[in-house]
Structure formats: structure tokens, C-alpha cells
N, C-alpha and C positions, 0 to 999 in steps of 0.2 A: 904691297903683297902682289906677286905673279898671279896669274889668269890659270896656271899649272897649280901652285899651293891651295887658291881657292876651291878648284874641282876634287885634288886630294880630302879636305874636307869635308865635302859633302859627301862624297863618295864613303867618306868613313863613317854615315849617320849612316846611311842605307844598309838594308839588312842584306846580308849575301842570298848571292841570285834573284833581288827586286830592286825596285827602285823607287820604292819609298824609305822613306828614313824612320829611326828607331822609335818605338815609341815606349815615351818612356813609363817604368812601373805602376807609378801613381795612379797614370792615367787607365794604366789595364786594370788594375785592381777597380777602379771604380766603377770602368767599363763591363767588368764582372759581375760587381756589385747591382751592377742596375738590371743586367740580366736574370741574374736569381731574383730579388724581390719583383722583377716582371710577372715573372716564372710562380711563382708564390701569389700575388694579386689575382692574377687571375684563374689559379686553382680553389683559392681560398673561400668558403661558402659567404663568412662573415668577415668584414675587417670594423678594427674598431682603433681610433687615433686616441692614445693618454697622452694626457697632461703631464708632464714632465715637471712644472713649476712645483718650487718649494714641495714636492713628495722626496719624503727623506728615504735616501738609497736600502735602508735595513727596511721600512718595508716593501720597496718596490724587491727587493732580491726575497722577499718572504712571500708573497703575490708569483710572483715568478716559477719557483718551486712548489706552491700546489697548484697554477694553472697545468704547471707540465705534466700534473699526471693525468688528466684527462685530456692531452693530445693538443690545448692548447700552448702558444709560445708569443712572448711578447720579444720583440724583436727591433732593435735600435741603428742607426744610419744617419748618417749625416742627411742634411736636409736637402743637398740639390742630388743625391743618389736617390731619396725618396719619390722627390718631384718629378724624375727622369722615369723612374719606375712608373709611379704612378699613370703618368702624362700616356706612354707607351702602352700602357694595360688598358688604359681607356676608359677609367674611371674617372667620375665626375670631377670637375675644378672647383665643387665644394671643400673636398679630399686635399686637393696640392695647394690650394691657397692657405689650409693649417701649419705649411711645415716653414713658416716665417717665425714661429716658435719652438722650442724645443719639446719636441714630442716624440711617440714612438708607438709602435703598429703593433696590435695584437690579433693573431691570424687565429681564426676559430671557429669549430663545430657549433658553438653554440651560440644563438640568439644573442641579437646585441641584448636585450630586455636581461637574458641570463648575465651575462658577463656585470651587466652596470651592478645588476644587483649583487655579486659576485664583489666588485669592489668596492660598493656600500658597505657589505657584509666585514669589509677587512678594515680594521682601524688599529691606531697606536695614538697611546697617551704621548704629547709633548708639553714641553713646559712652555709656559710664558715668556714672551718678550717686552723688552721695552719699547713703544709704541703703538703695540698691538690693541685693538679695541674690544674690548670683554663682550661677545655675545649673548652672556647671562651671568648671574652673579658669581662672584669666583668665593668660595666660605673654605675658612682651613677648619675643619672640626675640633670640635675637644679633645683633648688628650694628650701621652706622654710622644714625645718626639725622640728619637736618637740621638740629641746632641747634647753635649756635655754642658754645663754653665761657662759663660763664656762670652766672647766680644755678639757671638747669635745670639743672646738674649735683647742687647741693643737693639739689634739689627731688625730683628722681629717687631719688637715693640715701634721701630721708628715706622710700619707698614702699616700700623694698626691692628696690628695681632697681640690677643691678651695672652701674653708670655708668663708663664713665670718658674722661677725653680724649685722643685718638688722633689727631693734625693738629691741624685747622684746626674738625674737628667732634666730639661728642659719640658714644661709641660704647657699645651696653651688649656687656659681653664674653661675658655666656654667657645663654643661657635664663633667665628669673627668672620666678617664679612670685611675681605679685603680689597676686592672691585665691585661695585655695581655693574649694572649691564647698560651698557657703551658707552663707559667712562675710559679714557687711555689708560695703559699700564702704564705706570713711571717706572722708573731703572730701581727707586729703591723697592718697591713693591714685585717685581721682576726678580731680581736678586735674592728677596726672604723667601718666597718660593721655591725659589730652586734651593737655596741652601735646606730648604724643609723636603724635597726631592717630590715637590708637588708638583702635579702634572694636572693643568684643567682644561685642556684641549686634546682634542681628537682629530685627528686629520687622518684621510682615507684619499686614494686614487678619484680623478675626476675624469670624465669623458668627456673629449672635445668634439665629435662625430663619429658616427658611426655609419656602415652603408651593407646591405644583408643583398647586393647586385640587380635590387631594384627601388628602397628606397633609403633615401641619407635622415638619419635620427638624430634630434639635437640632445643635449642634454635633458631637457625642458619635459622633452616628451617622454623621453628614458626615464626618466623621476616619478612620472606616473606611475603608480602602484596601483597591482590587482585591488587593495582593499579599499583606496581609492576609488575603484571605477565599481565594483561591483553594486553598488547601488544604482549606480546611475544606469549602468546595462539591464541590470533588475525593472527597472521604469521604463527604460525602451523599450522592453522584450514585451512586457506588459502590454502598452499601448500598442504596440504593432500586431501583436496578437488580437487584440481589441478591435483594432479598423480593418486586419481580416477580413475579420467575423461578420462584423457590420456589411461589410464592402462582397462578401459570399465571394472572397481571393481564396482558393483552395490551397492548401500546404499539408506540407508533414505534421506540421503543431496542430492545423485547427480542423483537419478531416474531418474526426469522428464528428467532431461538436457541431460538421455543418451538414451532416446525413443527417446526425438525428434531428435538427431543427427542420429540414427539408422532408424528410418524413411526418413530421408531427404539420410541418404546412400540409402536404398531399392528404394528408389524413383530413382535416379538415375541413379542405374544399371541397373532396370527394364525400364529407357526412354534409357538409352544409349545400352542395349542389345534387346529393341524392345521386353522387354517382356509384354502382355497384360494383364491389371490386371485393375480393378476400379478403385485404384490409380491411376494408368499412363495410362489409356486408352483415358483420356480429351486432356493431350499435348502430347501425341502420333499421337491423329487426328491433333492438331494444327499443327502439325511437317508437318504432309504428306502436308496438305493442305498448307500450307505456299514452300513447295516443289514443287506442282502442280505449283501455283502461279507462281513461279520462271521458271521452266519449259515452261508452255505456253509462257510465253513472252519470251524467248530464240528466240522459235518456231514462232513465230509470227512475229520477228524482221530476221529470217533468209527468210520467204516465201515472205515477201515483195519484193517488185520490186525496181531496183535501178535507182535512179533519178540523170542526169548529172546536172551540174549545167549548166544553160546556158551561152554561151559564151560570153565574155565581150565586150562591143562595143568596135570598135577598132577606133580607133584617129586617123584622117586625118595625114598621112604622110607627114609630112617636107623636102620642099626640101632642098639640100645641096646647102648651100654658101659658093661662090667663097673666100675663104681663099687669102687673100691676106698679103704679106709677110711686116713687119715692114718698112724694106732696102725701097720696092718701096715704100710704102705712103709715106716716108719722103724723098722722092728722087725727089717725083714732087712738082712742084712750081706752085704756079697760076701765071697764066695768068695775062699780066697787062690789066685791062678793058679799051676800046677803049671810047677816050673822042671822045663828039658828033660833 
């Protein structure tokens, strides 16, 4: 190839009137791309990173449509647009070391706290899989099912479900308990499920990070619940209030309660060191005078005259009788009486 055809060439990358070469689409578009969610990062009050895994598209598109009416928007990109964004906005590399997985930004007015619970709040039944491990007991209830008699009644029966047929349709006759909790599902226990259109899982949006432009929330802490914590704030607020009070720390909470103990101290010292003041000048006079009081009758009970009691009549004197000794009484004899 001539030294002429190569120059032709290059000259045909380069854009008319510069001398750089073309650049192509792909690359503007994502060059783009990385500028708007620049753009978005750092107007955005809250960002919050979902989980992408196994959330199934019907309800991420149902999540989607009522975030958007209160202004927020969950918003998806490939992962080195993310990173690029990110990187440049200047947020934390707690944030871009997430998008090694498939995830996606949810830009929002409201509190990561609001959002997580936002997507707690949002769930869909799905059914069982084969290998899946039961988190608690899986029970088909009693009753008539929709299916006709049929190769399902096998099917049922081979999962442990008491099947039987009852009309025209397929009935299980009592509660069966068809997994325990964290026993694997098998394919045939998997399979009578679904064909019963039983759904015993719940699956809802998870949250990988969150960052509100000063601190990054894990999941862990997101999960904290108001009903959760309100005791335990209950007991701090308690004790802090407490060692206040003890500690005479003045605040908005424990003012009143340290004037008036402060008052009722000044009150005291001032009645107990006899100091006069408007306060204690009322039971100051109570004091004297309840002293007086006391005083006077002291005085009153020493000036009095003392009174004897009068002497007790005294009781005629008994004279003493002749003691006479057992020996003589029973030593005399009567007398024989003299016949007439």
C-alpha cells in the first residue's frame, strides 16, 4: 500500500475541518450516557442501589409505576456507564464497587429508611422451585382444588398431599404438610404445587446501598424498624434525662424540674441558716412562734406550785389474833355435856 492511499485513509476517519478522527456512535452514546447520570448523581438528594437478582420483571415494572408518582424513578445502565458516572460525581467507592453485579439506581426525595420500607411493603407470591430450601413449613390446606380427576391426583398423592376425588373435581381432604422448614424442595413436590397454582414464597425488592450525600446505609441498618428501636430510645431518653438531673445539666427536657428542686434547696438553707428573705421570711416567723409557744409552757409548768397529793385514809388497824398452834386444838376434847 502507497504512503498516498494510507494518508487518503486516515483523512477519511477525520471529521471535516479537524483532525481528529470519527468517533464512533457507541462510544457517544455512552459518553452521553455517563454525563446525564453525572448530571442526576449529583442533583439527586438520595440514591439508593437495587438488587437486580432474581426480582422478577412484573414486579420491578409494578414498583416502578407507583414510585413514579411521587417523583421518584428507578433507572438502569449498563455497569461501566454507572461506574463512570458515579466515579465523576464523586461519590463514595462504597457505591461503584456494587455495579460488579447487576443492579440499578433509584434517584429519590425520599429517605433511604422510606424507600427500603417502600419495597418491603411491595411483595408477589411465587411458586416453588426444585432445590429451593423451605424457610418454614409449606401446608396445602383442605379443600376442593380446580382440577379434574386425573393423571393430578397421582401427582399430588406422590408429594404427600392427601388427594382425593370428591364430584367432578379433585379435593385434598385435610391440611398436608408438604415441606418442613429447611428441607430441599424436590422436582416432584415442586411440580404438585404448581400444578395446585400454589404459591408459598414471597419475594420483594432488596437494597444493596444506599447513600443520602453524607452517609452510606447497609441493608442491616435499613431493616431497622421504628418498632424495633422505640424501646430501646424509650430507655435512653429515660436515662439521659436521669443523669441530667443528677449531674444539674440544664436542657429543654429537664428545666422546670431543676428550678424547682433548686428553689426548694434555697428554700431550705435559707429556713435552716435563718437567712431572711420573702421566701423564708413566712416559716421563719412560723418557726420562732411555734418556739415561743413551746417555750412559754416550759415556763409556765416550772412557775406553778406543787401540789401534794392528799393522804390516803388510813384503815382501822387490826388487832392481832391469838395464833393458836394445830398440836393444842386437836389436843382438846369436849367436854361431856351434863344430862339434866
Amino acid at each position: 500500500m502507497s504512503k498516498d492511499t494510507k494518508n487518503a485513509k486516515k483523512a477519511s476517519k477525520a471529521q471535516p475541518g479537524k483532525g481528529e478522527p470519527h468517533e464512533r456512535p457507541a462510544i457517544a452514546r455512552k459518553k452521553a450516557q455517563v454525563e446525564e447520570f453525572k448530571k442526576e448523581f449529583s442533583e439527586s438528594k438520595n440514591i439508593v442501589v437495587l438488587d437486580l437478582r432474581k426480582l422478577p420483571d412484573k414486579l420491578l415494572q409494578g414498583m416502578r409505576k407507583k414510585l413514579r408518582e411521587n417523583g421518584t424513578r428507578i433507572r438502569m445502565a449498563k455497569s461501566t456507564v454507572l461506574k463512570r458516572a458515579l466515579e465523576s460525581a464523586g461519590k463514595p467507592k462504597e457505591l461503584i464497587d456494587l455495579f460488579d453485579k447487576p443492579a440499578a439506581i433509584i434517584f429519590s426525595q425520599m429517605s433511604p429508611y422510606e424507600v427500603n420500607k417502600f419495597l418491603k411493603s411491595n411483595t408477589m407470591d411465587v411458586a416453588a422451585k426444585p432445590g429451593q430450601i423451605a424457610p418454614s413449613d409449606i401446608i396445602v390446606p383442605a379443600g376442593e382444588t380446580s382440577l379434574p380427576p386425573g393423571p393430578a391426583l397421582s401427582e399430588l398423592k406422590a408429594a404427600g398431599i392427601n388427594a382425593q376425588i370428591r364430584g367432578p373435581k379433585i379435593s385434598v381432604a385435610k391440611d398436608s404438610t408438604v415441606v418442613k422448614a429447611g428441607e430441599e424442595i424436590t422436582l416432584e413436590k415442586a411440580k404438585a404445587l404448581q400444578t395446585l397454582g400454589f404459591k408459598p414464597f414471597k419475594v420483594n425488592a432488596n437494597i444493596l446501598l444506599a447513600y443520602d450525600g453524607e452517609y452510606v446505609y447497609s441493608p442491616e441498618l435499613l431493616d431497622i424498624s421504628a418498632e424495633a428501636l422505640a424501646p430501646e430510645f424509650a430507655t435512653s431518653l429515660r436515662d439521659a434525662f436521669n443523669m441530667s438531673v443528677n449531674a444539674a445539666y440544664p436542657s429543654e427536657q429537664n428545666i422546670e424540674l431543676l428550678v424547682v428542686e433548686a428553689f426548694r434547696q434555697g428554700m431550705n438553707a435559707g429556713i435552716n441558716g435563718e437567712i431572711y428573705s420573702p421566701e423564708s421570711i413566712e416559716q421563719l416567723l412560723a418557726r420562732s412562734i411555734r418556739g415561743g409557744l413551746a417555750l412559754s409552757e416550759l415556763n409556765l409548768e416550772a412557775a406553778a406550785p406543787s401540789k401534794e397529793e392528799p393522804a390516803a385514809a388510813k384503815a382501822p388497824k387490826e388487832e392481832p389474833k391469838a395464833e393458836t398452834s394445830p398440836d393444842a386444838s386437836a389436843g382438846e376434847e369436849k367436854k361431856p355435856e351434863e344430862s339434866g
